[in-house]
C-alpha positions in Angstrom: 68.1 72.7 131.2 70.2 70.1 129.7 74.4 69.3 130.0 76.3 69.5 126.5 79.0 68.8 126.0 81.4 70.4 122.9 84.5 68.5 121.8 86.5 70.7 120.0 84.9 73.9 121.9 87.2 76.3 121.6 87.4 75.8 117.9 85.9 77.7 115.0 82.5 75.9 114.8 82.9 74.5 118.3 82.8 77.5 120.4 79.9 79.1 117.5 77.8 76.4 119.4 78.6 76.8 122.5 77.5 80.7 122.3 74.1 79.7 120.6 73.7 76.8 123.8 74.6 79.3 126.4 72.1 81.8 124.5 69.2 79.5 124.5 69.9 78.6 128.5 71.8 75.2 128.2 74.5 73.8 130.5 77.8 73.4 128.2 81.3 71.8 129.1 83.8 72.0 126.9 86.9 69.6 126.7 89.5 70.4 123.8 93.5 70.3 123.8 93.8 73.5 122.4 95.8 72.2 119.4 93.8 74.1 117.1 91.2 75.6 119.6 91.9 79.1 120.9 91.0 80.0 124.6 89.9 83.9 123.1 87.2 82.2 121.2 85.6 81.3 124.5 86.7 84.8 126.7 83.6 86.0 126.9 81.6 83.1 128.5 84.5 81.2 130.1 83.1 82.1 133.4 79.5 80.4 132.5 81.0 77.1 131.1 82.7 74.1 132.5 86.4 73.7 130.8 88.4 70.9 130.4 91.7 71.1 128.8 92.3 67.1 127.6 92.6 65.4 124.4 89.7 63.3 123.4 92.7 60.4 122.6 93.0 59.9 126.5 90.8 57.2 127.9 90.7 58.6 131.0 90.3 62.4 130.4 86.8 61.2 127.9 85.5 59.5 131.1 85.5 62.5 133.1 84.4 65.0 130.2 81.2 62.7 130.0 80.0 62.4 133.3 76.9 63.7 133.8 76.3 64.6 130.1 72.5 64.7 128.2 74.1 65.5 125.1 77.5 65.4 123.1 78.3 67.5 120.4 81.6 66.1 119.2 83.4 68.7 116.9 86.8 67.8 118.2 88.9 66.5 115.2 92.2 67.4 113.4 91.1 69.1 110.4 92.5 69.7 106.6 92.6 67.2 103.6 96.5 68.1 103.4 97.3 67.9 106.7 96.2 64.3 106.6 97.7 63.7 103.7 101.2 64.8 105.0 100.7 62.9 108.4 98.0 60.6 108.2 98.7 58.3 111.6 98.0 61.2 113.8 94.6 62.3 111.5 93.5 58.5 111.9 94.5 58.3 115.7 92.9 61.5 116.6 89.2 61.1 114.3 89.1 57.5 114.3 90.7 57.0 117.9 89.4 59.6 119.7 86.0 59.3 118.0 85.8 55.8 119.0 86.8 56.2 123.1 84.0 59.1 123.3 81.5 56.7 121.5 82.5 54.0 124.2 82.5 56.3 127.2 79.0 58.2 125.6 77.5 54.8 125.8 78.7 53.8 129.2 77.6 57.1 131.1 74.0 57.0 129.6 74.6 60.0 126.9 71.0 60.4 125.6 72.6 61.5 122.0 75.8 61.8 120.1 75.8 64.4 117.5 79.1 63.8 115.2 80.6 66.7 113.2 81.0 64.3 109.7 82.7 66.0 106.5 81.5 66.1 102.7 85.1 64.7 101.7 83.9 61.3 102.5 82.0 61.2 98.7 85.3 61.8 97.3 86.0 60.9 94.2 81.9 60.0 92.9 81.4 62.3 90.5 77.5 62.7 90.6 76.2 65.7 91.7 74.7 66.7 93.9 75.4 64.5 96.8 72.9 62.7 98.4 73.4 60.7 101.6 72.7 57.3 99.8 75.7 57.4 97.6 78.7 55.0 98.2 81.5 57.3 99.2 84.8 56.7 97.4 87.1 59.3 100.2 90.6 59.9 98.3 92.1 61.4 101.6 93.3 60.0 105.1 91.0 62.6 106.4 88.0 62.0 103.8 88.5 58.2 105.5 89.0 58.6 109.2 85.3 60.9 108.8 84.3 57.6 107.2 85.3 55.4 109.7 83.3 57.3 112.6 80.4 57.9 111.0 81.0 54.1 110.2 81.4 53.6 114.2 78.2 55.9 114.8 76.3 53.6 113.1 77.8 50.5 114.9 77.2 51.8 119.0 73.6 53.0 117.7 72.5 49.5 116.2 74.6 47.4 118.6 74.7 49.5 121.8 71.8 51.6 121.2 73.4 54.7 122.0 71.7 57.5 119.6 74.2 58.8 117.4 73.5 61.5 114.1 76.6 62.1 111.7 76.2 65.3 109.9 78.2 66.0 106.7 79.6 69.4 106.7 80.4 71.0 103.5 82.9 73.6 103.5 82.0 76.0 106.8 83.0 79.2 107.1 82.2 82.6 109.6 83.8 84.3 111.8 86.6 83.1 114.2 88.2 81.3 111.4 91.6 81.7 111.7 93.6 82.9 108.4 96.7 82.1 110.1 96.4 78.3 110.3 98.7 76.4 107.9 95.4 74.6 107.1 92.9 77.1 107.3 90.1 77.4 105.1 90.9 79.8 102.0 88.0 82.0 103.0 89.5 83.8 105.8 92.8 84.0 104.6 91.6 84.8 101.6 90.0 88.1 103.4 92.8 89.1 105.7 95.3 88.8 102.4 93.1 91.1 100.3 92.8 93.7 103.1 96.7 93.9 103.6 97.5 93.3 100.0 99.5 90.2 100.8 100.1 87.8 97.5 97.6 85.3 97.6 97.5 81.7 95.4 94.9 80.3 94.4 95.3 76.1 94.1 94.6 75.2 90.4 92.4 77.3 88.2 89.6 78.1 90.5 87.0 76.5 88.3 86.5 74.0 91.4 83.2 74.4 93.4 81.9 73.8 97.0 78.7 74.3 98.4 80.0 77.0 100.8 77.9 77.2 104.2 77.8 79.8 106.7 78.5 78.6 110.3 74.8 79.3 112.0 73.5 76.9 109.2 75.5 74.2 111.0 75.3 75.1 114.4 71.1 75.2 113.7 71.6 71.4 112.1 73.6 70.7 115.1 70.9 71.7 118.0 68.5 70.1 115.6 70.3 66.7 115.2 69.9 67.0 119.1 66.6 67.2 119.7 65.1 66.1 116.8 63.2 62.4 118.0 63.6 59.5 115.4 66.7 60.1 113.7 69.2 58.0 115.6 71.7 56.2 113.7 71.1 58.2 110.5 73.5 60.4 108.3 73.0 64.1 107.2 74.0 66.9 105.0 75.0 70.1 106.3 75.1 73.0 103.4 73.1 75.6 101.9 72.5 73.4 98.3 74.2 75.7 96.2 77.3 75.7 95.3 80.3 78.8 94.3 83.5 78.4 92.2 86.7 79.6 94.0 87.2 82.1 91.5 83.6 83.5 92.0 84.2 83.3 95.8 87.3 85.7 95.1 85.6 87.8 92.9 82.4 88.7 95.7 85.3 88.8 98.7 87.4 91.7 96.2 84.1 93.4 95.6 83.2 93.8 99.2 86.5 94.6 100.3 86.6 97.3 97.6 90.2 96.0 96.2 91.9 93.4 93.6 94.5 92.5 95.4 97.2 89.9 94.3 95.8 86.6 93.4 98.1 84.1 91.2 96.9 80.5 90.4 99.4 77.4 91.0 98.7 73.8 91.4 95.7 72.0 92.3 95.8 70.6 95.7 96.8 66.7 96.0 93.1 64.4 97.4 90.9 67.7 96.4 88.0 67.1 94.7 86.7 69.3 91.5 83.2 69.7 92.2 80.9 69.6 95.3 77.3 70.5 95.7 74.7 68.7 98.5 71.5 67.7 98.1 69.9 68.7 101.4 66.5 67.3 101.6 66.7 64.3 104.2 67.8 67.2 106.2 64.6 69.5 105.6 62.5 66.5 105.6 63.7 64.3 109.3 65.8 67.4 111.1 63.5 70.6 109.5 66.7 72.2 109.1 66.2 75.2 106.9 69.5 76.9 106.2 69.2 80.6 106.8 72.6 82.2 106.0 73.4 81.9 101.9 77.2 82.0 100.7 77.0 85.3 99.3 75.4 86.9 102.4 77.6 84.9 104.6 80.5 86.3 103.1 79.6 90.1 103.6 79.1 88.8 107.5 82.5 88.0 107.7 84.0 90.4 105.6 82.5 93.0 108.1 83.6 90.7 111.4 87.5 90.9 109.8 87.3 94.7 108.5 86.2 95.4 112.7 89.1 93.4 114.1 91.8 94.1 111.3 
């Protein structure tokens, strides 16, 4: 039995891993400042976990939340390419900052691994597709660049302080416990919750732009994985399904399985979004042997279903 610990915990993807660690037997601690986090996405194990209300900015508070620690799965971040875009000091002082005091503090209390939740908006604006690991990321968001900047600090305390670190790339996550009420929340699950209440709904630019949309078990699998996995420390990953959906052919499954049109209008395209985004996940297969399990389409009914019970 190992000791995690999951910045970010009582997130979206944050507490999906702490269920699957607690499932499989681990020891999990969880330290988040509940700026985004939710303490009902962890009700029904608080009483098994260790948590730590803190923000991973304070020197101090990092110190603590690592003692003790085999591994750290560091999800804890501010999210959204237009919420960085509006405010980008606090996006750089919270995912650069933050990143670098837990790096500092992982190395100094003998963390055996670092596993750092990365983000497909650092390739930006390089248009070839699909995107492979070795490509020279051009981010054209204060978000896109603060991901940059700790993978970019990964890197640095594995070479120089050999403390293992893996950076996975995330594209576009999505499952249930995503909340639609966010300012910044993923379209997907507002998407949903507008289309069941018949809420207008907008759609930024034409929908013609794609993602390679990936259910959130196929990144809590390439999380345990970048964990345990021997060999790969210092190295940089995708995390996706390798197939990518148009937003418009997103809506069109989610009205389908929800068994109405709703009211979907299209107005401007959204200021650092990219127009097309598909991964090339081999290096993954190959070094992690992550297989991703959940497809878009499939994933969608899952949480279609998860809202319909709740709504």
């Amino acid at each position: 039995m190992s000791l995690y610990l999951v910045t970010g915990g009582a997130g979206f993807i944050g507490s999906h891993l702490v269920e699957e660690l607690l499932r499989r037997g681990e020891q999990v601690r969880v330290l988040d400042n509940l700026s985004t986090g939710k303490r009902e996405n962890l009700a029904a194990w608080i009483d098994r976990i260790e948590f730590l209300e803190g923000d991973i900015r304070s020197y101090h508070i990092v110190r603590e939340a690592v003692k003790g620690v085999d591994y750290v799965l560091h999800q804890g971040a501010l999210p959204s390419v237009p919420r960085s875009v509006r405010d980008p000091i606090t996006s750089n002082e919270v995912n650069v900052g933050g990143t670098l005091n837990l790096l500092d503090a992982a190395r100094d209390a003998g963390v055996k691994r670092l596993v750092y939740a990365s983000s497909s908006s650092v390739y930006g604006a390089n248009p070839a597709l699909p995107k492979r690991e070795d490509m020279v990321p051009h981010p054209i968001s204060p978000y896109a660049v603060s991901k940059l900047a700790g993978e970019q600090y990964c890197h640095v305390f594995s070479r120089t302080y050999g403390l293992e670190t893996v950076a996975l790339r995330y594209f576009n996550v999505f499952g249930p416990r995503q909340d639609p009420q966010s300012a910044y929340s993923a379209f997907i699950p507002r998407f949903i919750v507008g289309i069941m209440q018949g809420r207008r709904l907008v759609i930024d630019g034409d929908g013609s732009q794609s993602r390679d949309f990936t259910f959130v078990s196929n990144v809590v699998q390439a999380n345990l994985r970048a964990a345990a996995v021997p060999g790969v420390g210092g190295e940089v990953f995708n995390v996706a399904c390798g197939a990518a959906m148009s937003v418009n052919e997103i809506v069109a499954h989610l009205r389908q399985a929800i068994g109405t049109e709703g009211q979907i209008e299209h107005g401007p395209a959204r200021t650092g979004d990219v127009p097309q985004s598909l991964a090339d996940v081999s290096r993954a297969r190959a070094r992690l042997g992550y297989d991703p399990e959940v497809s878009a389409r499939q994933g969608l009914d899952r949480v279609v279903a998860w809202f319909r019970e709740r709504l």
